[in-house]
C-alpha positions in Angstrom: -1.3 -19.2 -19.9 -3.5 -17.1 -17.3 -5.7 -19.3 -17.4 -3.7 -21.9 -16.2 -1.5 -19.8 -13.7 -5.3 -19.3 -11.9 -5.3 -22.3 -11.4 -2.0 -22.1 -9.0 -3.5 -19.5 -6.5 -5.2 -22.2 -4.7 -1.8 -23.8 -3.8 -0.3 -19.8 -3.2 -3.1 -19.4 -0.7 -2.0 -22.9 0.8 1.0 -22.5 0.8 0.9 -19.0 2.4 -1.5 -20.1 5.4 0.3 -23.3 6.1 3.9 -22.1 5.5 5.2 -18.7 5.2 2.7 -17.8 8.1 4.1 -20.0 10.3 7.5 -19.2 9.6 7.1 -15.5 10.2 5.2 -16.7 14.0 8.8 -18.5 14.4 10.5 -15.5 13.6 8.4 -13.0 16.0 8.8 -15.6 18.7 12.6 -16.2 18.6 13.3 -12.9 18.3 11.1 -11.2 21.3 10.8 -11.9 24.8 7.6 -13.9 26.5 4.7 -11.7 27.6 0.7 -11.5 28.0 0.8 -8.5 26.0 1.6 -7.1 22.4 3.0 -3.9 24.1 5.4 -5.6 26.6 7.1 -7.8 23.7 10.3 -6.9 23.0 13.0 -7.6 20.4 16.1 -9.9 21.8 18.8 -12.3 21.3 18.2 -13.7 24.3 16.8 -17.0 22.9 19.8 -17.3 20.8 22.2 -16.8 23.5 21.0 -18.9 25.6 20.8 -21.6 22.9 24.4 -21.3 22.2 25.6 -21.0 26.1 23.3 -23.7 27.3 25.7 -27.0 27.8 22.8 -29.0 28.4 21.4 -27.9 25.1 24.8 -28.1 22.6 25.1 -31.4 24.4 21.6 -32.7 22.7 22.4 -30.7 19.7 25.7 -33.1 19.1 24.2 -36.0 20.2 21.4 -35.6 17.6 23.6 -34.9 14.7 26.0 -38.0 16.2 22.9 -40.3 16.0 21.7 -38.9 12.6 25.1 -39.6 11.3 25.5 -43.1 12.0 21.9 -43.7 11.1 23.3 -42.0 7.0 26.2 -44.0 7.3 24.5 -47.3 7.9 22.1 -46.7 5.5 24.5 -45.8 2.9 26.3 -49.0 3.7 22.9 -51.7 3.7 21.0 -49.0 1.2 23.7 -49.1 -1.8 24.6 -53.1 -2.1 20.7 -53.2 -2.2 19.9 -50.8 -4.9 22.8 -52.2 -6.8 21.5 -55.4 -6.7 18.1 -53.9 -7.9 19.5 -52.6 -10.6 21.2 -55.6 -11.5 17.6 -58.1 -11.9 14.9 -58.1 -14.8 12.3 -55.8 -14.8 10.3 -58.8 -13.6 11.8 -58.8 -10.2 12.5 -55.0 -9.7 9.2 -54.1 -9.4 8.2 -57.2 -7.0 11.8 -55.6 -5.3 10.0 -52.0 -5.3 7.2 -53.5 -3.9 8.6 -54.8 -1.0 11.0 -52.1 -0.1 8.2 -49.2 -0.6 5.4 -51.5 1.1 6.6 -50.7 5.0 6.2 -46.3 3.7 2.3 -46.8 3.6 2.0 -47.1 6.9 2.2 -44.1 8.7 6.1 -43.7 10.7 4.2 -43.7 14.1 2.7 -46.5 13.7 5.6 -48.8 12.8 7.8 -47.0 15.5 5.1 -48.2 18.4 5.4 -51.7 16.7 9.2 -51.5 16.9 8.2 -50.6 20.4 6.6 -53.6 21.4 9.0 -55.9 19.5 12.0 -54.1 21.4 10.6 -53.7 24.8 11.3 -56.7 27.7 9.8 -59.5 27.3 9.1 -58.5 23.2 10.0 -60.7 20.3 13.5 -59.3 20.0 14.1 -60.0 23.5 12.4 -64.0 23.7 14.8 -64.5 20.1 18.1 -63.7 22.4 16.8 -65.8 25.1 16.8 -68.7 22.8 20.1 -67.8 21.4 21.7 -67.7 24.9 22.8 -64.1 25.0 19.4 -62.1 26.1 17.4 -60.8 27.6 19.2 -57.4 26.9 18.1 -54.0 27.4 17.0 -52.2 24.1 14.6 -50.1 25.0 15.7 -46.7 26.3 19.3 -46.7 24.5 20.9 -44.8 21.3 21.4 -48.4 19.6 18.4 -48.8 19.7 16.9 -45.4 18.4 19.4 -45.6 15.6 17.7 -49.0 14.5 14.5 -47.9 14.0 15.5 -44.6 12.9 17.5 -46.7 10.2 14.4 -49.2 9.2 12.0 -45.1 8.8 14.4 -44.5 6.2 16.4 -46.8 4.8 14.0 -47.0 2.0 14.6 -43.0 1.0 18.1 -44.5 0.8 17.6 -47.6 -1.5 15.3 -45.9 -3.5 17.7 -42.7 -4.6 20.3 -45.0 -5.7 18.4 -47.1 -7.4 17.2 -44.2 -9.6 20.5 -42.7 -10.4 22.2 -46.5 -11.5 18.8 -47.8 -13.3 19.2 -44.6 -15.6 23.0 -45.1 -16.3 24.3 -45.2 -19.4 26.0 -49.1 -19.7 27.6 -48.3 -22.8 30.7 -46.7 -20.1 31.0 -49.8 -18.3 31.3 -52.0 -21.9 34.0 -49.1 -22.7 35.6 -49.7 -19.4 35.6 -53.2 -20.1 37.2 -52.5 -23.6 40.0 -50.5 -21.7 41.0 -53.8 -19.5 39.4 -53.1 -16.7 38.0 -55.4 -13.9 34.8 -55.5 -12.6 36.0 -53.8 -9.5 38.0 -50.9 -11.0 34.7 -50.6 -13.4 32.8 -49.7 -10.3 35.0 -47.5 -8.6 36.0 -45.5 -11.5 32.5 -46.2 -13.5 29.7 -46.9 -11.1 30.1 -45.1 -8.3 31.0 -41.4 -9.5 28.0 -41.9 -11.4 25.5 -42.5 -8.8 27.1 -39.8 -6.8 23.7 -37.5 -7.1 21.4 -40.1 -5.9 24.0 -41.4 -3.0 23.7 -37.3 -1.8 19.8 -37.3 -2.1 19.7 -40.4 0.1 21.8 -38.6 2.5 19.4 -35.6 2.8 17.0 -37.5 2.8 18.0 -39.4 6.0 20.6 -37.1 7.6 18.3 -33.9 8.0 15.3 -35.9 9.3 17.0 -38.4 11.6 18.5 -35.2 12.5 15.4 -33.3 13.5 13.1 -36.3 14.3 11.5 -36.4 17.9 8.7 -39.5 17.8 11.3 -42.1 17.4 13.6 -40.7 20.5 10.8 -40.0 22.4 8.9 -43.6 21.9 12.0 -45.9 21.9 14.3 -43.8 23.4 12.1 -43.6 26.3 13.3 -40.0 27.5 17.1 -41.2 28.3 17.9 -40.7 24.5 17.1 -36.8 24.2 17.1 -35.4 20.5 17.2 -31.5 19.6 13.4 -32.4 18.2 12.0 -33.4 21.6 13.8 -30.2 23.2 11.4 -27.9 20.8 8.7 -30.4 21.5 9.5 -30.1 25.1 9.3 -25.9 24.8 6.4 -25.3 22.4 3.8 -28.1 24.4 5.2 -28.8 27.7 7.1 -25.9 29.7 4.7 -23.0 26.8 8.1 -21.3 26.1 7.4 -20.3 22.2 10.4 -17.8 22.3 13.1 -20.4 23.7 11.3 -23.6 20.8 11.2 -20.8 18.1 14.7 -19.6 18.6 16.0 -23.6 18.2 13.5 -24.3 15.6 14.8 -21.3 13.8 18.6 -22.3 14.0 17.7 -25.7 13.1 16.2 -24.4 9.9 19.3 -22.5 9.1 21.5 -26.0 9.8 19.0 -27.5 7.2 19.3 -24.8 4.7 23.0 -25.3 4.9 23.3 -28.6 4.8 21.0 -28.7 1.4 23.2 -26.0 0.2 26.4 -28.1 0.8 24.7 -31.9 -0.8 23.5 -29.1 -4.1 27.0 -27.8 -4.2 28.6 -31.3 -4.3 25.9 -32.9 -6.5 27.2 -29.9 -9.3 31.1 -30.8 -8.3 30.1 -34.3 -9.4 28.5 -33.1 -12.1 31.3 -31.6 -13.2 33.4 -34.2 -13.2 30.7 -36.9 -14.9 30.8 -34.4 -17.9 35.2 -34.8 -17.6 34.3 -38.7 -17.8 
C-alpha cells in the first residue's frame, strides 16, 4: 500500500502548486489592500464592501445568474427529450448518438464560440438564412439572446449526457410493475422515470448552471462588451485596471456561491435518494 500511495505525491505536489497555492494568493489579495510593498499591506474588508455596495456590480452579478438560469432551464428542456430518446434506441444507434453529441467537446470552447461568432455576426450565415426567410437581417451579435445560444450549444451536451447515464442504468423491471399496476405510459414516467433520473437531471444542472454562471469568453466574444458577466468583471480587475484585491475579493465570493450551490444539488440528490429507496 506505500508503495502505491508514492505514487500519489506527484499529483499532491500538482495539485498543491496549481491549486491550493493559488487559492491562498486569492485569499491574501481580497483580504488586504493594494500596495508596492509587503509592509504597507494591510488586512481589510474593503474589497467585500465594496462588492456588495457597488450597484453597478450586484447589477452584473444578477444578470449573470439570470442568463445562467435560462441557459439550465433550456437545456433541461432540449437536453432530457434527447437523452430519453437515447435511451430508448439499440446499442447500435446510441453510440453513433454518443458520437455525435460528444463530437462538438473535442474542440476546444473558444474555438467553436469565434465560429458561432462569425455565423452570428452581420452579414454571417444566420443572418443571409433570415434574409431569405423574409424576417432578417437582425441584430444577434452584442445581445443576451444571443450569449444564451451559444452558451446553451458549450453545454448542452454535459446536459444530455448526465441524463442519459442515470436512465440507461435504470432498472425497467419498475416500469413493467407500473404497467402491472394499470398505469399509462404518461403516469409511468412521471411517477417512474423521472424521480429516477433525478441525480443525473441535478448533475446536468451543475454542470451548466455554475459555469454559464462564471463564464467570461462567451460574453465577452458574442456579447461584444454590452452583455457584461460577473467573469469578465474579474477578467476586467486581474488583466486590465491590475486591481488583484478588488478580482480576488469577487473571485473569492463567487467560489463561496459555487460551494453552496454544490452543497444544495448534493443535498437534493440524497432527498431523492431517499425517496427512490421509499419507491
Amino acid at each position: 500500500m506505500k508503495k502505491f500511495a508514492r505514487m500519489a505525491y506527484p499529483y499532491a505536489i500538482w495539485a498543491t502548486i496549481m491549486i491550493v497555492v493559488p487559492m491562498l494568493m486569492i485569499l491574501f489579495y481580497a483580504f488586504s489592500t493594494q500596495g508596492n510593498d509587503v509592509v504597507q499591506v494591510r488586512l481589510t474588508l474593503d474589497n467585500f464592501i465594496y462588492f456588495l455596495t457597488e450597484p453597478v456590480l450586484l447589477k452584473v452579478l444578477a444578470t449573470s445568474f439570470k442568463i445562467a438560469l435560462i441557459t439550465t432551464v433550456v437545456c433541461i428542456l432540449i437536453g432530457y427529450p434527447a437523452a430519453y430518446f437515447m435511451a430508448k434506441l439499440g446499442s447500435k444507434y446510441q453510440n453513433l448518438m454518443m458520437l455525435l453529441i460528444t463530437l462538438p467537446t473535442w474542440i476546444n470552447m473558444l474555438v467553436r464560440t469565434y465560429a458561432w461568432l462569425g455565423m452570428l455576426q452581420s452579414g454571417g450565415l444566420f443572418d443571409t438564412i433570415l434574409g431569405y426567410l423574409g424576417i432578417g437581417p437582425k441584430q444577434m451579435i452584442g445581445t443576451e439572446g444571443a450569449v444564451i445560444f451559444v452558451m446553451v450549444y458549450n453545454f448542452l451536451p454535459f446536459m444530455i449526457l448526465q441524463v442519459y447515464s442515470q436512465l440507461i442504468k435504470m432498472d425497467t423491471s419498475y416500469l413493467e410493475a407500473a404497467a402491472d399496476l394499470g398505469a399509462d405510459r404518461v403516469q409511468s414516467f412521471w411517477r417512474v422515470t423521472f424521480p429516477l433520473s433525478l441525480p443525473g437531471v441535478i448533475s446536468g444542472i451543475t454542470l451548466v448552471f455554475l459555469p454559464a454562471a462564471s463564464t467570461f469568453q462567451i460574453s465577452q466574444l458574442i456579447g461584444q462588451g454590452s452583455v457584461q458577466l460577473i467573469g469578465n468583471v474579474i477578467e476586467n480587475y486581474f488583466l486590465t485596471t491590475g486591481d488583484w484585491n478588488k478580482g480576488s475579493a469577487i473571485s473569492l465570493i463567487m467560489a463561496i456561491i459555487i460551494i453552496i450551490s454544490m452543497y444544495l444539488t448534493k443535498k437534493a440528490d440524497k432527498e431523492t435518494a431517499g425517496k427512490r429507496r421509499v419507491l
